[in-house]
N, C-alpha and C positions, 0 to 999 in steps of 0.2 A: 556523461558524468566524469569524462578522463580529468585529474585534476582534482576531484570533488570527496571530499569523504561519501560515502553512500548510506543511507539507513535503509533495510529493507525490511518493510512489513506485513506478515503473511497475516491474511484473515476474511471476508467475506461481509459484502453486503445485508444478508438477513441477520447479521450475529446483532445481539439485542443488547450488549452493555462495554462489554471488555473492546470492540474495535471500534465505536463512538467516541468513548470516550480517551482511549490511545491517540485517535485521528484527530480529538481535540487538540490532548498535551501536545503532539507534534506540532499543529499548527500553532499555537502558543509559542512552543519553544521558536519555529522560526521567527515569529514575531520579537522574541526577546533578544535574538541573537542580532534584526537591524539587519544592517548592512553586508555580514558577516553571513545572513542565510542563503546569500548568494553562491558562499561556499560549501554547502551540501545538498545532497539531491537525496528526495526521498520518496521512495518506491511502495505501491500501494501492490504486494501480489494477492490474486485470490486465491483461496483454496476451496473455490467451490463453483469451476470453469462452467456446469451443467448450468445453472443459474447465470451468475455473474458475464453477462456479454459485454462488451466493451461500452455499449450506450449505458449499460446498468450501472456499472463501475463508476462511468464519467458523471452521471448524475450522481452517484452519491456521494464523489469527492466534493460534489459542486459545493458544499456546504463548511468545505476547508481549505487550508490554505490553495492555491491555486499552483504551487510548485510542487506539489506533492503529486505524483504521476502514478496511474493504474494501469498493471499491466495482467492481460489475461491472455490466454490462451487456451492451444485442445489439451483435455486431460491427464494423455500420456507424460509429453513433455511438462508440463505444471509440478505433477506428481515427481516426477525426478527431481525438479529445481527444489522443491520441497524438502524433498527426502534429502539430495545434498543438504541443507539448513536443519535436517531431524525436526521438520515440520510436519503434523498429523497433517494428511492431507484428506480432502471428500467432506465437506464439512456437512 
């Protein structure tokens, strides 16, 4: 993403309304930006690694923009990326 403004997004596959419909707006907004959403990159993190594996994640971006990118990982380091951002984490 060097170059790229970044959006990142902490939230979790089983959440049932607030990361839906965010994953929407986002893909929306790339849509509205054109040409232009080539210059930002936007970042799907979980906060719920026990669940969320990487196939889980990539399915259920499938349903939004395709530039929008999941990243999961083990617990420890998740939690700290988190905590840097004062994100609850363990969902």
């Amino acid at each position: 993403a060097r170059g790229k403004a970044v959006l990142v997004y902490f939230g979790y596959t089983r959440c049932p309304d607030v990361c839906p419909q965010t994953l929407a707006r986002l893909t929306a907004a790339l849509a509205a930006l054109g040409a232009d959403a080539d210059r930002v990159a936007v970042a799907f993190v979980t906060v719920d690694p026990a669940h969320d594996s990487a196939d889980v994640v990539r399915g259920y971006l499938a349903d939004y923009d395709p530039r929008i990118v999941g990243l999961v990982g083990a617990p420890e380091p998740l939690a700290a990326v988190a905590a840097a951002y004062d994100i609850a984490s363990g969902a």
